[in-house]
C-alpha positions in Angstrom: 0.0 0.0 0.0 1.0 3.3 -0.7 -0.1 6.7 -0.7 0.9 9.7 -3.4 -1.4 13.0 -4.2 -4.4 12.0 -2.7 -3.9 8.5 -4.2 -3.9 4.9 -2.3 -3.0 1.3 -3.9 -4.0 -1.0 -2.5 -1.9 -4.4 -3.6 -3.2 -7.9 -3.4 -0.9 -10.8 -3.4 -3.6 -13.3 -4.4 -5.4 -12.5 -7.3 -8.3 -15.5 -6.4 -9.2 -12.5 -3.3 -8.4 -10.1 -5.3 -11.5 -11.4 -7.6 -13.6 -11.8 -5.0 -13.4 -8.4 -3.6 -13.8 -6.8 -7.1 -16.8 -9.1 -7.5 -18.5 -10.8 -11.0 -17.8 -8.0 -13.6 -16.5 -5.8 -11.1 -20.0 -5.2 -9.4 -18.4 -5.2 -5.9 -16.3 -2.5 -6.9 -18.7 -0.4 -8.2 -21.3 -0.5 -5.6 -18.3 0.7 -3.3 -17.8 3.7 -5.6 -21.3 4.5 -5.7 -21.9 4.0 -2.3 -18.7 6.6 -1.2 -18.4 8.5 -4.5 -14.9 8.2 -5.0 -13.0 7.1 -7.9 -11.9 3.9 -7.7 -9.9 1.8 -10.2 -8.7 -1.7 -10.4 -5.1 -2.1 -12.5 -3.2 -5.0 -12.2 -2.9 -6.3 -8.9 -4.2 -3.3 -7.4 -7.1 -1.4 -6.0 -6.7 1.8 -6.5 -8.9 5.1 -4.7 -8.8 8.4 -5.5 -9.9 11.0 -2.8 -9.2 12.9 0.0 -6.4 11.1 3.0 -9.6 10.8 5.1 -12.0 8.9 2.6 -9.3 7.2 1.0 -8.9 5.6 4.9 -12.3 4.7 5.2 -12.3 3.0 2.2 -8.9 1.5 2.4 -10.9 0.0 6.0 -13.8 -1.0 3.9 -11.8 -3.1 1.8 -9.7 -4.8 4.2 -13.1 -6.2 6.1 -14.5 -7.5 2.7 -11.1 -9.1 2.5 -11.3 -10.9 5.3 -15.1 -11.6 4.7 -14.2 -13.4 1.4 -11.5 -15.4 3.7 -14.1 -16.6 5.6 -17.6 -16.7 3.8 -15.8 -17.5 0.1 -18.4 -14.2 -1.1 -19.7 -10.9 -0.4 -22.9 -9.8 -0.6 -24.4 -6.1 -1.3 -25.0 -5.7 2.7 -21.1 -6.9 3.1 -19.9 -3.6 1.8 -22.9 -1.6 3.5 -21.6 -2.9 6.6 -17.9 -2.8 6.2 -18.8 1.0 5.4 -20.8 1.2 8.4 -18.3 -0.1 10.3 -15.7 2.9 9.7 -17.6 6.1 8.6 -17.9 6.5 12.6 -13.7 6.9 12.6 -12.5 9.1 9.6 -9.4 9.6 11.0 -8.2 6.2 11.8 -4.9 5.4 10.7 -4.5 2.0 11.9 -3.7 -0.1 9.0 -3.4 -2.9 10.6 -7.0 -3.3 11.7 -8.0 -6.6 12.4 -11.7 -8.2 12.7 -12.5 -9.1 16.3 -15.3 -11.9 17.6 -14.9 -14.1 14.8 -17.6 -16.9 15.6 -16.7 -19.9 13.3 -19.4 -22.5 12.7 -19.7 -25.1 10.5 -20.7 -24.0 7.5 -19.4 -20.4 8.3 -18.4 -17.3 10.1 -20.0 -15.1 11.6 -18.5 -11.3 11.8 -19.9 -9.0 14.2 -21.0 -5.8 11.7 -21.0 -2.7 14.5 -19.5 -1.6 17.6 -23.0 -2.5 19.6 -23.0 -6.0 17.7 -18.8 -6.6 18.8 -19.9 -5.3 22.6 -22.8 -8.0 22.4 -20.7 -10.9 21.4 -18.1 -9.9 24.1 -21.5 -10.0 26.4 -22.1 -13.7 25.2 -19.2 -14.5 25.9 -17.7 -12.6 29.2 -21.3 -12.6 31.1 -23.4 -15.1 32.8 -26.7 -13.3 31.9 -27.1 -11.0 28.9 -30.2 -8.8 27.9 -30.6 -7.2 24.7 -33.2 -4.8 23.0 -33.6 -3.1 19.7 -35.2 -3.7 16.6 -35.3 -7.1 13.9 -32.9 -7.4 11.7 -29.9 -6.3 14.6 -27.9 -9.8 14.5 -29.7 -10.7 18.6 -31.0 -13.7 17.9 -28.5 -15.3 15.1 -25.1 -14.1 17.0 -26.8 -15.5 20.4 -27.0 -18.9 18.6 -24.3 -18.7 17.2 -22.2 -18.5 20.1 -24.1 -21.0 22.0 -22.9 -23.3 19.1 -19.4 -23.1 19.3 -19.7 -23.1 22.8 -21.9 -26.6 22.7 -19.5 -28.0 19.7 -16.5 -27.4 22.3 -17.9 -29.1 24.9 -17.7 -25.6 27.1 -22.3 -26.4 27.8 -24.1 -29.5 27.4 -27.1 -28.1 25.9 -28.6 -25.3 24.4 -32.2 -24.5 25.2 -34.3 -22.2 22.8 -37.7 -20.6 24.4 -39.8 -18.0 23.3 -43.5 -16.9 24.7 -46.2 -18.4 22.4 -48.2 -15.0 23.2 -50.4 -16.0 19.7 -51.9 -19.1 21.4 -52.2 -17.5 25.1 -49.4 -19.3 26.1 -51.7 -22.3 26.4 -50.6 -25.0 23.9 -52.0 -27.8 25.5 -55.2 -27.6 22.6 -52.5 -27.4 19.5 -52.3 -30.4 17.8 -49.1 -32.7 17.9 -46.2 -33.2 20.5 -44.7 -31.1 22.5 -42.3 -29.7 19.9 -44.9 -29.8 17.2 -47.2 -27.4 19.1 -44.2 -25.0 19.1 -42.2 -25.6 16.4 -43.8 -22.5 14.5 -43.2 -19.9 16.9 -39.6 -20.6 17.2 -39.3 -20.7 13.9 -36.8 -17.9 13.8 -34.1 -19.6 16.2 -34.4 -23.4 13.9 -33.9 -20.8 10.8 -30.5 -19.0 12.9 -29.2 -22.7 13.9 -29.7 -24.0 10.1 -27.8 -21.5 8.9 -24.9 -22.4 10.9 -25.3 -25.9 11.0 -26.1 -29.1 9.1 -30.1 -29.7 9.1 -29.4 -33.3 9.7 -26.7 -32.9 12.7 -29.2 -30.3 14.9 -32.2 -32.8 14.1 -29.8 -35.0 15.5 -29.0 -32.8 19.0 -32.4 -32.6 19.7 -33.2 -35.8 19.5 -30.4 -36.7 21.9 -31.5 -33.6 23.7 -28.4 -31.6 23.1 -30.5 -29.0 21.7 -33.7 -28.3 23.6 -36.8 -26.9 22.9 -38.9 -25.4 26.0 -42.1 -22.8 26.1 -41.6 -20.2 27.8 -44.4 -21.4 29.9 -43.0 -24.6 31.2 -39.8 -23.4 32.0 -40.5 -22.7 35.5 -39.7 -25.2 38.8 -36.0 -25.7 36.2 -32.6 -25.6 37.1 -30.5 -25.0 33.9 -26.9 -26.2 34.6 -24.3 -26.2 31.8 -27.0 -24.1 29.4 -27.3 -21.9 27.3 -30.2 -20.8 27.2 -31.9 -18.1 25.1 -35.5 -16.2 25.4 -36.4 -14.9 22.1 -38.7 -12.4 21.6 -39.0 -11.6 25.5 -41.1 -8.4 24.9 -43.6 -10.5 24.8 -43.2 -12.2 28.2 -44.1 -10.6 31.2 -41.8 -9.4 34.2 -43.0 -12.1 36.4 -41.9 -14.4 33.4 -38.8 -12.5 32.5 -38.1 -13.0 36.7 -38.7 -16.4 36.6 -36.9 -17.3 33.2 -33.9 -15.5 35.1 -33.8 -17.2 38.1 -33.8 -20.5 36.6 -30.2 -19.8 35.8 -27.8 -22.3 37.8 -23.8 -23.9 37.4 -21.8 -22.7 34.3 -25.1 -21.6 32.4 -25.6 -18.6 30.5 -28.9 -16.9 29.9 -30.1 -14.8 27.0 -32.9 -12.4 27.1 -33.5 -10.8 23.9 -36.5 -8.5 22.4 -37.7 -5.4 20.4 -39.7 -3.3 22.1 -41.5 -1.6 19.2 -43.3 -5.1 18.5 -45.2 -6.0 21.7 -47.9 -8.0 21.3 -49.5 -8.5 24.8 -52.9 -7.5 25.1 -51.6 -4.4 27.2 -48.2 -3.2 26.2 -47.5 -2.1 29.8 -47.2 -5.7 30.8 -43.9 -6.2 29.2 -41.2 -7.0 31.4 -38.1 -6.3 29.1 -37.7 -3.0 29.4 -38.0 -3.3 33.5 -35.3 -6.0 33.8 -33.0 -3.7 31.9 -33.8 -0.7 34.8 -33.8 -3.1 37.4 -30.6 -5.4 36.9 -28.8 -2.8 34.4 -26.3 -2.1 37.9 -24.9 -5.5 38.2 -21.7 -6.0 37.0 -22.3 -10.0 36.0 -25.1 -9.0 33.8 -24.5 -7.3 30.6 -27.2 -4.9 29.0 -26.9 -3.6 24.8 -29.1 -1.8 23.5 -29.6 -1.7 19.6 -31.0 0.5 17.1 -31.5 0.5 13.8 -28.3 1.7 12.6 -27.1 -1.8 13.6 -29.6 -3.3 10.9 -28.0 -6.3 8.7 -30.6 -7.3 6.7 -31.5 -5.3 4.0 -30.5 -1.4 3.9 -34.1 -0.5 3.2 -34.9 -2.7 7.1 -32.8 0.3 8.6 -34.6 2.9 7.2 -38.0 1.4 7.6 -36.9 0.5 11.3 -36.2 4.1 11.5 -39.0 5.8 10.0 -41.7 4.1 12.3 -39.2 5.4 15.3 -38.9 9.1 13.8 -43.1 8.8 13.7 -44.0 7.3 17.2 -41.8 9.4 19.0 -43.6 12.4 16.7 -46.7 11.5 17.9 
């Protein structure tokens, strides 16, 4: 790398990642000039940007991360480089060149890299804290980098199980009148976590952990009267349970267990809002210092770009209102 007139090169010593930065017919490339209007060019071996020291940093940045994410994914995607942007407009004068992606979660069938400074501080949580509550709106990375975690952690033998619970608000938390077993009458509201673990994970292999019981699936509502030892355990969706539930999901924490709370508190959908208990066990335990609190907002949006501005929209107009 080098620097000359307001010019940086950027030099690749392996032309495959050099490919599969610039993307198929340079379409990587372009969406990164578009995206930061600069000048960039791509000559020989090189990447080469053409703006001010400050930009030409950011951008410099920008590449290095889809370099790495083409290490570990074998492709970038469209929200890849809206991320990796994300990720350094906050810092226009960093001049570390040798900035290197933290939290790496490898998985099976791939890694997962933490796309903000709230989503690194959360994976830190998952890792550093016994209990961890989260807020903020979909599409924030919650749910899929708590699961992720909890699999490496249950493929390294660090737990023994991993237990997936959510409140089934849509039947009244009574499920006894749904047809099927146990896991049949709940299957479709934790349909989100089962789409997080098969992304990470062979479909045949987690069918296989919860039959052995490896992975475990428990209602919100028959969690209570547990101990959870060597867990990790994860409430989805918790604006939807209440605090007595939230209290009691907490509490069944026990030896070398880790609990999750997660939830987005624009989307409650208990017959009164004001019985949601997320937002009072972030007031109440935010003080202890074993218990980690991130909040979210839609900034940290990984799905589509359009999900961040849609997520912030509906904010901008409820707190008009």
């Amino acid at each position: 790398m080098y620097s000359e007139n307001d010019t940086l090169s950027i030099i690749f010593q392996n032309n495959q990642i050099l490919s599969g930065v610039l993307g198929e017919f340079n379409s990587n490339l372009n969406e990164l000039e578009k995206l930061t209007e600069t000048k960039l060019y791509f000559r020989g071996n090189s990447i080469i940007i053409k703006n001010s020291n400050g930009k030409n940093e950011i951008i410099k940045n920008s590449i290095i991360f889809l370099v790495e994410q083409y290490k570990n994914n074998g492709s970038i995607e469209k929200k890849d480089i809206v991320s990796s942007l994300n990720k350094f407009m906050v810092n226009e004068n960093s001049k570390n060149e040798n900035q290197k992606i933290e939290y790496i979660i490898k998985t099976p069938k791939t890694s997962v890299i933490p796309r903000s400074e709230r989503q690194k501080k959360y994976v830190r949580a998952l890792k550093e804290s016994d209990i961890i509550i989260s807020a903020g709106p979909a599409g924030t990375g919650k749910t899929f980098l708590a699961v992720a975690v909890a699999l490496t952690m249950l493929l390294e033998k660090k737990i023994e199980r991993i237990i997936l619970s959510r409140p089934a608000v849509e039947a009244g938390e009574r499920l006894g009148f749904l047809p099927g077993d146990m896991r049949e009458k709940v299957d479709p509201y934790l349909r989100p976590l089962y789409d997080s673990l098969y992304d990470l994970y062979d479909y045949e292999k987690i069918q296989k952990r919860i039959e052995v019981g490896d992975i475990e699936i428990a209602p919100l509502a028959f969690m209570r009267g547990r101990t959870l030892k060597n867990s990790f355990a994860i409430l989805d969706e918790a604006q939807n349970a209440t605090d007595t539930q939230i209290k009691m999901f907490l509490t069944r924490i026990g030896e070398n267990s880790k609990i999750i709370i997660n939830g987005d508190p624009s989307q409650i959908d208990l017959p009164n809002k004001s019985m949601s208990g997320l937002a009072r066990s972030k007031k109440i335990l935010g003080g202890f210092k074993e218990i980690s609190v991130v909040d979210f907002d839609h900034t940290d949006v990984v799905r589509h770009p359009l999900v961040s501005k849609i997520v912030k929209a509906y904010s901008d107009q409820n707190n008009n209102e």
